[in-house]
KOLTI-326646 format. One line per 4 residues: number of its first residue (from 0); for each residue x, y, z of C-alpha. Coordinates in steps of 0.1 Angstrom, whole numbers. Example, Ala and Ser with C-alpha at 12.3 -4.5 7.8 and 13.67 -1.06 7.14 Angstrom:
0 = 123 -45 78  137 -11 71
This chain:
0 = 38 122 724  24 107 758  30 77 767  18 52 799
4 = 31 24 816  21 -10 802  -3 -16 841  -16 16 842
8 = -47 25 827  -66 60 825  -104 52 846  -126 50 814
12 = -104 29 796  -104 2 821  -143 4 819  -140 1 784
16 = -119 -28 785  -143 -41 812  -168 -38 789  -155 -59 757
20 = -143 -81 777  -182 -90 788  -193 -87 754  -162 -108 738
24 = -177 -136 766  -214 -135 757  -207 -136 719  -186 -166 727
28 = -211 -182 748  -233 -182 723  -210 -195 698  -217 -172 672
32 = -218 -134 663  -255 -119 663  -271 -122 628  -267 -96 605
36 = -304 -80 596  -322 -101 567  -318 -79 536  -349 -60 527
40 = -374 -75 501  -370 -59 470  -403 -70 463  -436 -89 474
44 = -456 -94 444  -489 -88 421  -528 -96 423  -539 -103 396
48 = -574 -86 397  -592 -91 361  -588 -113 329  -605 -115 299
52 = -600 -128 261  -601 -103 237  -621 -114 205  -610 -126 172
56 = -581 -145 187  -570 -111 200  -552 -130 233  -559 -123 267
60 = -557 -91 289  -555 -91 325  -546 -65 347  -524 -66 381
64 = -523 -52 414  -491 -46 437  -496 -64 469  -471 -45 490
68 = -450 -14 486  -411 -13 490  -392 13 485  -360 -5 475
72 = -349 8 442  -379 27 439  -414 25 444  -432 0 428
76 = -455 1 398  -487 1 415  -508 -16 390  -496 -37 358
80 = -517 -47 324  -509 -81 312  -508 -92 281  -506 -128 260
84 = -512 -142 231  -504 -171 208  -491 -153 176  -483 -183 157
88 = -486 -220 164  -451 -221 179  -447 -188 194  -463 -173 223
92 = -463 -133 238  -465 -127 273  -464 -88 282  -464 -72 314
96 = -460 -28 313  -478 -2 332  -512 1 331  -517 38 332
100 = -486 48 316  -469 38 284  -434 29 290  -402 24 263
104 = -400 -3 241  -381 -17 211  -392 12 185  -413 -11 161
108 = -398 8 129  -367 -3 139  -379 -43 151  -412 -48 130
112 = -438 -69 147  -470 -77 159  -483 -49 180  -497 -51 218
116 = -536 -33 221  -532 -1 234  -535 7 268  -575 12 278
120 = -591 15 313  -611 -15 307  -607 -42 280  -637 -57 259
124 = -643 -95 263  -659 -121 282  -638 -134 319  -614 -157 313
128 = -615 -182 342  -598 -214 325  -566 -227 339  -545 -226 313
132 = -550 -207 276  -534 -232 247  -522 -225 215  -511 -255 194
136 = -475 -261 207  -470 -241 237  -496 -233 266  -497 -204 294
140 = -507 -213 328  -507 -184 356  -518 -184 397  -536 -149 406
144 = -525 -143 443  -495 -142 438  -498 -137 401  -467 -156 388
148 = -474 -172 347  -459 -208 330  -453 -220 299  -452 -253 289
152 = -451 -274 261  -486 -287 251  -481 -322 238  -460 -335 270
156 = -468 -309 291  -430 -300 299  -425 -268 317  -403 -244 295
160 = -407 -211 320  -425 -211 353  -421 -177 377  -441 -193 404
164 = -416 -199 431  -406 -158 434  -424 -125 431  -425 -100 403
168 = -411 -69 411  -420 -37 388  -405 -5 393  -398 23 374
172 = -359 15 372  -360 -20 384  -376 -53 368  -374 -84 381
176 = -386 -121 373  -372 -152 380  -375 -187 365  -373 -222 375
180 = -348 -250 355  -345 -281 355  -307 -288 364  -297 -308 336
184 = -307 -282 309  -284 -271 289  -284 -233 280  -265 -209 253
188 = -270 -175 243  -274 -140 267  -245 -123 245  -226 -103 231
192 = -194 -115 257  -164 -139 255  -169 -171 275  -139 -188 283
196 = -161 -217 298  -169 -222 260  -208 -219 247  -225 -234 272
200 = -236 -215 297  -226 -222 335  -242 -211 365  -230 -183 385
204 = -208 -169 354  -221 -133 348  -241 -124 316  -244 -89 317
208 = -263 -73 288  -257 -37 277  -236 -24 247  -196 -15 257
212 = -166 -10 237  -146 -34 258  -125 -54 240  -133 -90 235
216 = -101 -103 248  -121 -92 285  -137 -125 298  -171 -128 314
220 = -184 -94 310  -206 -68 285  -193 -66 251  -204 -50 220
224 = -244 -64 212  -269 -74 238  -288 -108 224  -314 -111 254
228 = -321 -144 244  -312 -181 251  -317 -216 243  -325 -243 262
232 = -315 -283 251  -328 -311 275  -327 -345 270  -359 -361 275
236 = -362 -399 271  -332 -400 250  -344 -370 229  -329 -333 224
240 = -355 -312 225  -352 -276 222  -369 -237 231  -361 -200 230
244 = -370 -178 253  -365 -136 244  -372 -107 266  -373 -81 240
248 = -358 -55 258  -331 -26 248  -322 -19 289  -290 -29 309
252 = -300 -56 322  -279 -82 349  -290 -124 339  -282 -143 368
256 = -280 -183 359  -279 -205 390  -285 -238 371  -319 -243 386
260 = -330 -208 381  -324 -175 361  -331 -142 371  -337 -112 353
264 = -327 -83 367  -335 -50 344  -331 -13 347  -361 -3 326
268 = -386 -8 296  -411 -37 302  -414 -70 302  -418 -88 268
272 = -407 -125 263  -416 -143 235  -415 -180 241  -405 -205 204
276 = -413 -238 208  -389 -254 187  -388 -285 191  -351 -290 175
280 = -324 -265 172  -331 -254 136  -370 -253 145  -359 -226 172
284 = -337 -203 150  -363 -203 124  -387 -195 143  -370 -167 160
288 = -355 -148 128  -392 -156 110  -398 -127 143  -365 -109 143
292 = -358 -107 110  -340 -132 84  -305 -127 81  -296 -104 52
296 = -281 -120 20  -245 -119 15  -228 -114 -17  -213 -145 -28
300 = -177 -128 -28  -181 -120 13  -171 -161 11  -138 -150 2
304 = -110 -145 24  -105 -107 34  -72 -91 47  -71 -58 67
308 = -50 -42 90  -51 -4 109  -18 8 99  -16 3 62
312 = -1 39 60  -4 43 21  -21 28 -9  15 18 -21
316 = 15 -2 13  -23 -17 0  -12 -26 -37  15 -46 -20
320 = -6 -64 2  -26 -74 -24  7 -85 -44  22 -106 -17
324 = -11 -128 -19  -13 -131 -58  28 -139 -55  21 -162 -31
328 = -7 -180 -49  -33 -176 -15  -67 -168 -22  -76 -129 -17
332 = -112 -116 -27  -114 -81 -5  -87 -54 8  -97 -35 34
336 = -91 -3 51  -95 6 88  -89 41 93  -58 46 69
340 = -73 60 44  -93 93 63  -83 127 61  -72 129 100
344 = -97 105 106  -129 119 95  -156 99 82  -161 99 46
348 = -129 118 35  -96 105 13  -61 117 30  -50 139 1
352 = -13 128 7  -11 91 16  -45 81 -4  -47 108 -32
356 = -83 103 -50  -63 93 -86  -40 66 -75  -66 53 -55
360 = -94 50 -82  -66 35 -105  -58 7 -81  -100 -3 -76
364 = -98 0 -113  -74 -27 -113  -86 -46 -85  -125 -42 -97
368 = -107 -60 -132  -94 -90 -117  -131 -95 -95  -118 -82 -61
372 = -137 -60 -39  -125 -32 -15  -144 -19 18  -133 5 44
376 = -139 15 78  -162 44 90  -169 51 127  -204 70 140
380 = -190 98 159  -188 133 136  -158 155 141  -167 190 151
384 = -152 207 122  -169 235 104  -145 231 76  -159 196 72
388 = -186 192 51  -205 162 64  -202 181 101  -219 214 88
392 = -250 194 68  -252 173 95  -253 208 121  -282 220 94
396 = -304 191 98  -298 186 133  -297 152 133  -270 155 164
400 = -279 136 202  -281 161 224  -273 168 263  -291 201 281
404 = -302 210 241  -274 208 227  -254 181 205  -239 159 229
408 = -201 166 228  -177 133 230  -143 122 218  -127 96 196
412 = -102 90 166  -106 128 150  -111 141 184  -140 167 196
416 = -171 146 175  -209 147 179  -232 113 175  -258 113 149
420 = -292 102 156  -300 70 138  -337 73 156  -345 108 141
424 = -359 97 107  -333 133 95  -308 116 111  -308 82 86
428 = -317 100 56  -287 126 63  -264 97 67  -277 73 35
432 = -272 108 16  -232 107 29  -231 73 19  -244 84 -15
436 = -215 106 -14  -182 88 -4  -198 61 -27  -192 89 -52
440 = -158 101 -39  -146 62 -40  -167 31 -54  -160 11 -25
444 = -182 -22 -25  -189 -23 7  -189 -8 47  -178 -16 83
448 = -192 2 108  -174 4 138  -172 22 176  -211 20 173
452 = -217 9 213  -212 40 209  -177 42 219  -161 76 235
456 = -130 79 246  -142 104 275  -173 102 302  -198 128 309
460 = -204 164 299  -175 179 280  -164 211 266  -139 220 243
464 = -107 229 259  -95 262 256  -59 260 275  -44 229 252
468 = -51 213 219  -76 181 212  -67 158 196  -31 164 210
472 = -6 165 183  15 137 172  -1 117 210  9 82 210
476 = -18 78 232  -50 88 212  -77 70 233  -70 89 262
480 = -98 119 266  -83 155 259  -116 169 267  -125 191 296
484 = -152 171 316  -171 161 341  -189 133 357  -230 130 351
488 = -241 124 387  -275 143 391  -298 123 373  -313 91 383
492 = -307 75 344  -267 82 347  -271 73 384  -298 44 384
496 = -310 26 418  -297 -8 404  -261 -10 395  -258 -35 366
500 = -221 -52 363  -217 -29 335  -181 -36 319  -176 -65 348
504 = -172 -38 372  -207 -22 379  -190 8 355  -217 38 355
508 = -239 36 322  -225 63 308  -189 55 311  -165 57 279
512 = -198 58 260  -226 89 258  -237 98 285  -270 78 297
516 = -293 111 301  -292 126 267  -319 127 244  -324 114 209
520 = -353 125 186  -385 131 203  -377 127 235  -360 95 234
524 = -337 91 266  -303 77 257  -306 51 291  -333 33 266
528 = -319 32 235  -284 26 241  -281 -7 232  -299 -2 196
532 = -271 27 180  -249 4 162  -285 -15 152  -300 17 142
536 = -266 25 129  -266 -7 107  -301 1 91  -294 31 78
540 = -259 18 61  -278 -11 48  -306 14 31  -277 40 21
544 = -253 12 1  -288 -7 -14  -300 30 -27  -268 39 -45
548 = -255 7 -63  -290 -12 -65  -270 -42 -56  -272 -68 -27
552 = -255 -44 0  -224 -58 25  -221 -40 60  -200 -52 88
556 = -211 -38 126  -193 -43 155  -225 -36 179  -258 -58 178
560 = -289 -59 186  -322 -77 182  -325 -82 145  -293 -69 133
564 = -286 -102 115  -318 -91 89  -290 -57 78  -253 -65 87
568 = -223 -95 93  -209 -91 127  -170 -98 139  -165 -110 170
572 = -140 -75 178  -109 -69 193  -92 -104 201  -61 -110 213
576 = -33 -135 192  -34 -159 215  -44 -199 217  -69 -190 242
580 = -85 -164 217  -84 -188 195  -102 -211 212  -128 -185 219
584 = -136 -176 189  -155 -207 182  -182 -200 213  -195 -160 203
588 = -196 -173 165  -215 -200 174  -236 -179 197  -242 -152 166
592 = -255 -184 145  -284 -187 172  -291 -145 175  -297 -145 138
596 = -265 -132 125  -247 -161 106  -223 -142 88  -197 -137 113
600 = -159 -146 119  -127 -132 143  -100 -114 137  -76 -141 120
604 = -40 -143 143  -56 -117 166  -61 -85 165  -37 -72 196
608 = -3 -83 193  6 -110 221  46 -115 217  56 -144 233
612 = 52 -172 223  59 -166 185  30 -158 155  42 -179 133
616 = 25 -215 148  -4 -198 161  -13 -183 132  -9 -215 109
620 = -36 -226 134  -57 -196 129  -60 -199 89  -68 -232 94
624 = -98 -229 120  -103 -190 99  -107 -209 64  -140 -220 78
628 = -152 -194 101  -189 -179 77  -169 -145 78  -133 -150 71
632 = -107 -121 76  -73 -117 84  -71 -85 109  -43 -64 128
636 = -35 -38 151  -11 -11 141  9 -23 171  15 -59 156
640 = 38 -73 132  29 -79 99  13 -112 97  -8 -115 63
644 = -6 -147 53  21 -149 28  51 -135 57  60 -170 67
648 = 63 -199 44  51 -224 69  16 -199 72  12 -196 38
652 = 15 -233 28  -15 -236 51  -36 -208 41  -29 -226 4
656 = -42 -255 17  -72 -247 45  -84 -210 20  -79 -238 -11
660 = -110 -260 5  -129 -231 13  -128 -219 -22  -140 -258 -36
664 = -166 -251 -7  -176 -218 -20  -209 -234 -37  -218 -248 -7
668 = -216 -219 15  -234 -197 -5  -260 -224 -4  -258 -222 34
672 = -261 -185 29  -293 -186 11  -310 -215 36  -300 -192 63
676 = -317 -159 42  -354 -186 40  -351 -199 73  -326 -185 96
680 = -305 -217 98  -267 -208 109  -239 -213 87  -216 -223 112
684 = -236 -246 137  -228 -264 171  -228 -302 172  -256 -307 189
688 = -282 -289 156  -279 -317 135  -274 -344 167  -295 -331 192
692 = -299 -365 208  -264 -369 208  -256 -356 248  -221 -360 249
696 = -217 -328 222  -244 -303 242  -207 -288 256  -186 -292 226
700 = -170 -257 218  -140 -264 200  -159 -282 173  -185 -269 147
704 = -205 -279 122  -207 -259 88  -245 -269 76  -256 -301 87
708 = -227 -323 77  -194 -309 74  -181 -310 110  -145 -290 113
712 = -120 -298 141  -92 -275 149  -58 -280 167  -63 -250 200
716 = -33 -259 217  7 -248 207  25 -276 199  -3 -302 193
720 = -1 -326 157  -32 -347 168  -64 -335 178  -90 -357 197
724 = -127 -350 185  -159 -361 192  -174 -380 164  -213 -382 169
728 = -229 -417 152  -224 -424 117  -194 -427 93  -173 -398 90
732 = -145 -387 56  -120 -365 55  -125 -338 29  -86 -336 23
736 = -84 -370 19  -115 -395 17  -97 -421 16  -95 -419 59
740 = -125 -425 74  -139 -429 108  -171 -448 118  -178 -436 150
744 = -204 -451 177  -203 -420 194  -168 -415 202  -140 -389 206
748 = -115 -405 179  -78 -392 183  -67 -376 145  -33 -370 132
752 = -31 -330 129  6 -322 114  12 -281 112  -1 -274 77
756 = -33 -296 82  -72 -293 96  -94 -320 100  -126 -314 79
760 = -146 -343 81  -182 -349 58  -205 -367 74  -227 -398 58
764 = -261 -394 39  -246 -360 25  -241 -347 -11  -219 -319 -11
768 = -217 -296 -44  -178 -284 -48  -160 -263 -73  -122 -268 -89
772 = -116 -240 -66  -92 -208 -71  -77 -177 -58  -107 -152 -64
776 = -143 -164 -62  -153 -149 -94  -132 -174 -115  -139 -202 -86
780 = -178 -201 -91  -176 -204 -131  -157 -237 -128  -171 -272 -131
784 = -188 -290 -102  -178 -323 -84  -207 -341 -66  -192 -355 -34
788 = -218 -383 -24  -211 -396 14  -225 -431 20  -225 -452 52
792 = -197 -475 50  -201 -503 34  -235 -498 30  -259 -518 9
796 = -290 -498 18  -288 -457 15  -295 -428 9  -280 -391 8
800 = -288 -357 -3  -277 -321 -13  -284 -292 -27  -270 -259 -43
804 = -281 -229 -47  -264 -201 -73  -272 -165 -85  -256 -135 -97
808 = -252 -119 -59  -258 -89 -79  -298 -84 -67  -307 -70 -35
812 = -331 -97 -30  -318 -134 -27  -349 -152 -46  -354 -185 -65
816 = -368 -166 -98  -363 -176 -132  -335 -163 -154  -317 -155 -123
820 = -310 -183 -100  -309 -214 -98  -318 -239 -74  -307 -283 -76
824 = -318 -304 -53  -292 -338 -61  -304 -374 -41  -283 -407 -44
828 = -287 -441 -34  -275 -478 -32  -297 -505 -35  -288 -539 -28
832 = -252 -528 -22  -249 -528 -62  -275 -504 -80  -266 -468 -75
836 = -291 -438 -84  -279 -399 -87  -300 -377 -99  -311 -341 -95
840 = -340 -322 -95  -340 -281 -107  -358 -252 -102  -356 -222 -122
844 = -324 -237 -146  -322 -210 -171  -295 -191 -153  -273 -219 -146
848 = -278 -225 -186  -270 -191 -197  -241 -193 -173  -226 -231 -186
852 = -225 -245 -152  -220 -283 -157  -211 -312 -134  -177 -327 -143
856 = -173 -355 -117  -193 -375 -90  -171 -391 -60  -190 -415 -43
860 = -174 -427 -8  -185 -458 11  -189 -483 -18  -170 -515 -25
864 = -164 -527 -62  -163 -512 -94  -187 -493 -116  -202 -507 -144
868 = -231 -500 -168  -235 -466 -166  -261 -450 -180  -274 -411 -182
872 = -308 -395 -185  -311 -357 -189  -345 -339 -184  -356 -375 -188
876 = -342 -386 -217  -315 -405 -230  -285 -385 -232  -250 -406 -240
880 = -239 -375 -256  -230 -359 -218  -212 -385 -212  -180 -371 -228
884 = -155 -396 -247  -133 -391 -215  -161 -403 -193  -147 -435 -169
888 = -152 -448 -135  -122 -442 -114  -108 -451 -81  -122 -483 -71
892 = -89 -501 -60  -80 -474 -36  -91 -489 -3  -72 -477 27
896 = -75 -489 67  -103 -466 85  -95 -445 115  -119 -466 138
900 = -140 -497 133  -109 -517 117  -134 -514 77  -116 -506 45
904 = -130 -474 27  -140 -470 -7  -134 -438 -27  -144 -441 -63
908 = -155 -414 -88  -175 -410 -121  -152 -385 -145  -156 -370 -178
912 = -193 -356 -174  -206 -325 -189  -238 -325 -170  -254 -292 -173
916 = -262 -279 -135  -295 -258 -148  -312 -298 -159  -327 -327 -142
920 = -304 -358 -145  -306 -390 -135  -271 -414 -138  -275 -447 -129
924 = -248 -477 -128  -238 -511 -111  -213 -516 -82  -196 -551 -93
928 = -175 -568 -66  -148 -593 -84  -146 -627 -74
């Protein structure tokens, strides 16, 4: 090594040093560095050249010119055809594609809707030269150079969407569009991901959009559906008033939310937002499934509770399950099995040794008996077997995705598998015809779709291997890929322009998932239809389980789209047990309510084991928030300990009580059910639905409302007994015990929370319908009903209301048809502070007749004095025989302290009736106060 004296320098070094020196002294001179080059412009902007209005209400097609050329990310579109229209009074289409070339969309077998006019080199219709084109809510504006649109509501002329500030960019791999906010509007949706912020969304967070298997226990980033949509909630002179705004569009896609703009940034397809003028909450959702699709009816036994776990290893293991919750007295409607039950893990196969055919028919036989149900797990990907019957029809039809022409080779559970085709119309009959089948091998009521991002365990273009075995033997590891492979890097759809933060790390497309330049039926590139597998995946279940058993089908998928709500129930995937998972489950359910998919719940205790700090409080906390989640399941990892409900005493004596609710609540939620099946209207809801004027619960997220007014509020944190919970106006009484009330200004009202106990609070002007409850909901929905009537406190003037809804659950179709449903509509009220009116009013009663549904009991809350003078009238006439010799008036001396407002509460009941459900009544009696 050579080596110099510290003051001797080589000639060119001193000049070099010379040299920094003199540019060390300018830079500092100047004070600052010299400024990095401005970025290039991705974009400058359209003309637009022509507009006209199509006839017949036909909307208006313009067309668009590119103002300059960039080359970032590709070159741009050169010339766009815009589209609008007003397709409804509240709902309002603003397209923007090619105009030479068509370009992917949503298929519109898969998402029915209105169709856009064809492309044409010229449109028919007169100029339009107006200023703005108006439906009856909503109204588009636009400018022409630069073309930028608006939308704005037409009665107070409040800008919903308005692109004029930055320029449309069009490319082929690269869509952007930006929007201007107001910065007090408060925004939810842009899912599927786990927000630790809770619902609400906050600016800069990233909402990333683009199918992944990543577990949910990942924060901030792509999970399992992509819900392009959001709702916005301002306050406007002291009023909530609410939009939706949906870019229908099946690409990865990067939604960047600055809190006084948000920017789309897409990596395909076309622009296609549909605008819903709400203007409340529920207006919005119904309004967006009545174009999405209404979510599917649910059986009324998916309002159960459900218990699963991967790692069941035997039936034996099952029956005893299903023991240890009959022993232990907890409700159980449905046993589940996650991949237990395969023959080394292929889809629609029985392990001979661990679930023989026999003992397994003879335990459904049993189950089936006692009115339990039992589903089971079946992943998309194929295993490459010819031995394997469902791989070699499959191979026949060729209903496989392929890569380079042939079936597109990946890895998961079984090892080496192919993906079907859910696109190629072979493709979903070949798989409703496997259905048929299994449904043959073992009458299982119902199927959970899983791994259907699609998930693979490898990335790229694989072979076989021929030097070592896959699936490994005996691995402990089976996730990791055993394949030979390599990396997709020639293509510009595995290597876009645009890097999306796919899987919070700007992942390529095609990692752990199949690769993003095969090809589905006729021509279809996987980079566009991605997103819509498990959705496709979900359609095809839903036709194959409706075709066999001709009865209302139950599907559970793990990836969304678009409209999947109209098919399946979603769960919110693999969670973690942990305080903070629990606390997130409450934002992505409440975010499935508003993407039209209802039914949904988490994994009860978590799904991942957590170890410290202990199950046991934790999950006492779970069944308690879990008893009220739509969807309600109790799910493990094979890695965890046991943790069904009945392994700790403490657990189970809340799972007796919080499942023991749920079950009096049954009627009510399948009511809930079928509003959501007519009008889209979650089952769980945030705060701000039924109180959208209410500000203060715009970022609630560890509250929820079930319907309009039954608010539940959960202990989140280890080691809390008290909870403190935002009440909005009104009075408020606990459902465990109505004697504690709280009558709330608009407060957050500190509540007593002790281990084995949730606060479940109904709120006033509300008649809720409840059963005597039970352990299976067959026997739970034949007993007698209680009427639980929620007055203001001390009120002398009210009213409330209800309804129920009931049905066999048997038909596919959830309708309000004679001889098999029925639907009551109940209304009370206090006049005077002493005449009280209940009555109801019924459609369609035969069924209820036929199945001798009566009303036992009416609690009345709110009222002071005793009941007097009572009198009956059924299907308006006298009736004194209903009211049974054991009929009395109850409950009238029980007056406790309320939580807040210092009043005394008044819980009195009518008893001994024999009302029958399927019959208008009308009861009527006197309050008397004594001296």
């Amino acid at each position: 090594m050579l080596s110099f004296a510290s003051n001797t320098l080589l000639p060119w070094r001193l000049l070099l040093l010379l040299l920094l020196t003199l540019a060390g002294s300018s830079t500092a001179s100047n004070g600052a560095s010299a400024p990095a080059p401005a970025p290039k412009p991705v974009g400058f902007g359209y003309k637009l050249v022509s507009l006209v209005e199509r006839p017949n209400g036909g909307g208006l097609v313009g067309y668009l010119r590119v103002k300059q050329r960039t080359s970032t990310y590709g070159p741009d579109i050169p010339r766009l055809r815009l589209f609008v229209k007003h397709e409804t009074k509240d709902r309002v289409r603003v397209q923007i594609t090619d105009a030479a070339k068509q370009r992917w969309e949503v298929p519109y077998d898969l998402l029915p809707r209105e169709p856009s006019p064809p492309l044409a080199a010229t449109c028919p219709g007169p100029p339009f030269t107006a200023a703005e084109y108006a439906g009856e809510d909503l109204a588009f504006t636009y400018g022409r150079d630069p073309f930028w649109f608006a939308v704005h509501r037409k009665s107070t002329r409040q800008p919903l969407f308005n692109t004029s500030h930055t320029p449309l960019v069009f490319k082929d791999q690269y869509l952007e569009l930006t929007t201007r906010l107001p910065g007090d509007a408060a925004l939810y949706g842009l899912g599927e991901n786990t927000q630790p912020g809770g619902m609400k969304l906050r600016p800069n967070d990233p909402y990333t959009l683009y199918t992944t298997d990543a577990s949910a226990i990942n924060l901030n980033t792509d999970l399992y559906g992509s819900h392009p949509v959001y709702v916005d909630l301002r306050s406007v002179a002291g009023r909530g008033v609410a939009h939706a705004v949906l870019l229908l569009n099946s690409n990865g896609m990067d939604v960047l939310y600055r809190g006084t703009s948000l920017t789309y940034k897409v990596i395909g397809g076309l622009l296609d937002f549909y605008f819903f003028a709400g203007p409340t909450p529920l207006a919005v959702v119904d309004q967006y499934t009545a174009m999405i699709g209404r979510p599917a009816p649910m059986p009324y036994w998916a309002f159960g509770f459900h218990q699963c776990r991967w790692g069941y290893q035997n039936i034996s293991v099952v029956e005893g399950v299903v023991e240890g919750y009959r022993n232990a007295d907890i409700p159980l409607d449905v046993i589940w099995n996650d991949d237990d039950h395969m023959d080394a893990a292929k889809d629609f196969t029985l392990d001979p040794v661990n679930y023989p055919r026999p003992k397994l028919l003879a335990f459904l036989d049993k189950i089936h008996a006692r009115g339990m149900k039992y589903i089971v797990l079946i992943d998309p990907g194929i295993a490459v077997n010819n031995s394997y019957g469902v791989y070699r029809r499959g191979m026949e039809r060729d209903i496989f995705i392929k890569l380079d022409g042939q079936p597109y080779l990946a890895q998961v559970w079984p090892g080496p598998v192919y993906f079907p085709d859910f696109i190629n119309p072979n493709g979903a009959s070949w798989w409703i015809d496997e259905v048929r089948r299994f449904h043959e091998l073992v009458p299982v009521d119902g199927l959970w779709i899983d791994m259907n991002e699609a998930s693979n365990f490898c990335t790229g273009k694989c072979t076989i291997p021929t030097k070592h075995k896959c699936p490994i033997p005996d691995s402990k590891e089976p996730w990791l890929c055993c394949l030979d492979c390599k990396n997709l890097t020639n293509t510009r759809w595995d290597e876009p322009p645009y890097k999306i933060n796919a899987s919070g790390k700007s992942a390529p497309l095609g990692f752990n998932t199949i690769a993003t330049s095969a090809m589905h039926y006729n021509g279809i590139l996987e980079y566009n239809a991605h997103s819509l597998y498990g959705f496709s995946q979900a359609i095809a279940t839903h036709k194959g389980l409706q075709s066999i058993q001709g009865k209302r089908p139950f599907v559970l998928t793990r990836s969304t789209f678009v409209g999947s709500g109209a098919y399946a129930a979603h769960w919110t995937g693999d969670n973690k047990g942990t305080w903070e998972n629990l606390r997130y489950s409450i934002s992505t359910i409440l975010n499935f309510g508003i993407f039209g998919m209802p039914m949904v719940g988490a994994d009860i205790c978590g799904f991942y084991p957590a170890g410290d700090p202990p199950l046991e409080e934790l999950c006492n906390r779970w069944i308690e928030l879990g008893a009220f989640y739509p969807f309600s399941r109790d799910h493990a990892n094979f890695a965890s300990p046991r943790q069904e409900l009945y392994q700790w005493a403490s657990v189970a004596k809340s799972a007796r009580n919080a499942l023991g609710m749920r079950y009096r609540m049954l009627p009510y939620l399948y009511t809930l059910n079928y509003e959501a099946h007519l009008t889209g209207a979650p089952v769980a809801r945030p705060l701000f639905f039924s109180f959208p004027d209410f500000t203060p619960c715009y970022g609630v997220s560890n509250q929820f409302l079930l319907g309009a007014g039954v608010m539940v509020s959960p202990v989140l944190e280890q080691g809390a007994t008290s909870v403190s919970a935002v009440f909005p106006p009104g009075t408020w009484y606990n459902l465990f015990d109505t004697s504690k009330v709280v009558v709330s200004s608009g407060a957050t009202v500190k509540l007593d929370a002790p281990l084995n106990e949730i606060n479940v609070h109904v709120h006033q002007n509300t008649i809720l319908p409840l059963q005597r409850g039970g352990t299976i909901s067959r026997d739970a929905r034949a007993t007698p009903f209680t009427l639980v009537v929620a007055f203001p406190l001390g009120a002398t003037e009210a009213d409330a209301e209800g309804a129920v809804y009931v049905d066999d659950d048997e038909r596919p179709a959830m309708v309000l048809a004679e001889g098999q449903a029925t639907y009551a509509r109940f209304h009370a009220s206090v006049r005077g502070g002493k005449e009280v009116t209940v009555r109801s009013q019924v459609s369609m009663g035969s069924f209820s007749l036929r199945k001798g549904l009566v009303v036992e009991k009416i609690t009345v809350l709110g009222l002071h004095g005793a009941g007097r003078d009572l009198a009956i009238q059924v299907d308006g006439s006298d009736a004194a025989a209903i009211a049974t010799s054991s009929t009395y008036f109850a409950g009238a001396a029980g007056e406790e302290e309320a939580v807040d407002g210092g009043q005394r509460s008044v819980t009195m009941e009518v008893g001994g009736l024999e009302l029958p459900l399927g019959k208008s009544f009308t009861i009527t009696w006197n309050m008397h106060i004594e001296a």
